[in-house]
C-alpha positions as CSV (number, residue, x, y, z in Angstrom):
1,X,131.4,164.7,98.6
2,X,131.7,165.3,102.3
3,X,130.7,161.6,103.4
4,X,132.5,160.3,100.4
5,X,135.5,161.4,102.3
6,X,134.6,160.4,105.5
7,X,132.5,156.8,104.5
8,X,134.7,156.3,101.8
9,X,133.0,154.0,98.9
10,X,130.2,152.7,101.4
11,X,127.6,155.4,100.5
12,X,128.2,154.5,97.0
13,X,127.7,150.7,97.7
14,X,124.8,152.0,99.5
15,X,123.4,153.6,96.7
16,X,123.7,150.4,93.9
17,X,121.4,148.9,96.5
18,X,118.4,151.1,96.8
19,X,116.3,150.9,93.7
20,X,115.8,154.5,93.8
21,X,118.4,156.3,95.6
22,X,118.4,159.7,93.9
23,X,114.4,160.0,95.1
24,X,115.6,159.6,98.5
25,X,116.1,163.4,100.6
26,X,119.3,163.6,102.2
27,X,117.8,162.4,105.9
28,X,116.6,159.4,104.8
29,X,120.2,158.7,102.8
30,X,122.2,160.3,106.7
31,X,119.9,157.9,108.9
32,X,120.4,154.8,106.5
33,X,124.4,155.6,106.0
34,X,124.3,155.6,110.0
35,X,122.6,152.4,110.2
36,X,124.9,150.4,107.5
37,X,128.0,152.4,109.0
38,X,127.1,150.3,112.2
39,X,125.7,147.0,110.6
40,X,128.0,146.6,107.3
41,X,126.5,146.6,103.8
42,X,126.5,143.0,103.4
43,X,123.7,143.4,106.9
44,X,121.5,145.5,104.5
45,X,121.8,144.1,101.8
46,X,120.1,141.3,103.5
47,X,117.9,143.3,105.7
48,X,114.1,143.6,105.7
49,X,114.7,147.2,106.0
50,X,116.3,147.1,102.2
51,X,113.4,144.7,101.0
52,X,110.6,147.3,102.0
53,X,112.7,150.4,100.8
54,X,112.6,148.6,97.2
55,X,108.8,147.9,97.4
56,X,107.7,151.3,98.4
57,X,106.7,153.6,95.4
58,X,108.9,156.3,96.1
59,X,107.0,158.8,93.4
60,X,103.9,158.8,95.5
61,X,105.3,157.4,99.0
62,X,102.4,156.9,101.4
63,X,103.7,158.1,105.1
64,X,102.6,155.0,106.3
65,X,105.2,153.1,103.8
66,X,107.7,155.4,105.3
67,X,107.0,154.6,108.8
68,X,107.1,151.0,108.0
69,X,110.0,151.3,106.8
70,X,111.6,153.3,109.6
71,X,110.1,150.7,112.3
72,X,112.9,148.2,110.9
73,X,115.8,150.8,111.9
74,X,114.8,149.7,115.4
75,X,115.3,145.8,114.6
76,X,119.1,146.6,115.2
77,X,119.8,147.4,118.8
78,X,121.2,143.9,119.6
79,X,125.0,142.4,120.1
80,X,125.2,138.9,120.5
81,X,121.6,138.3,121.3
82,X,121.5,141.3,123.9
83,X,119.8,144.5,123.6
84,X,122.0,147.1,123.9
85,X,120.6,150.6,125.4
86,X,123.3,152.5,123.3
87,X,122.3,150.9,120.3
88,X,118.2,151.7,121.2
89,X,119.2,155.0,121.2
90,X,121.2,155.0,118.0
91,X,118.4,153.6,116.5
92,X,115.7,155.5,117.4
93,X,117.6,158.8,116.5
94,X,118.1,157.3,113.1
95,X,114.6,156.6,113.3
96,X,113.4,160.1,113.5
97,X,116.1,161.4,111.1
98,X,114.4,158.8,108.6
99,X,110.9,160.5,108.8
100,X,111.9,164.1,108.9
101,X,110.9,166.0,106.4
């Protein structure tokens, strides 16, 4: 309810994209709200990120899916064709929140 409030419908739109959102712990859902926050849904609902997310088999998730996965958070550090340090950063912390446990 808390990031309703804050992210108003976007978590929801969030959710109707991810084939299995509910499986999903609450890091994984924080590090890709912070990502789309930045990007826009219509970003990742194109992304490869999304794609993979929707392949894995998130009963039995191997952590090697998950680390793929996670490796595509750092695909968006760039604005207008330049890597931006800020963004490195933003994405590696999501990153790490994506893998924690």
């Amino acid at each position: 309810e808390r990031l309703q409030k804050h992210f108003g419908k976007m978590p929801s739109d969030i959710r109707k994209l991810i084939s299995f959102p509910n499986l999903l712990d609450e890091n994984k859902m924080c590090a890709i709200l912070s990502l789309v926050y930045n990007i826009g849904v219509e970003a990742f609902r194109k992304s490869t990120l999304r794609r993979k997310l929707n392949k894995c088999s998130p009963l039995i998730p191997s952590s090697r899916q998950w680390i793929d996965i996670s490796n595509e958070f750092l695909k968006w550090d760039y604005d207008n064709g330049e890597q931006v340090a800020g963004l490195t950063r933003r994405r590696k912390l999501e990153k790490d929140l994506f893998l924690t446990a």
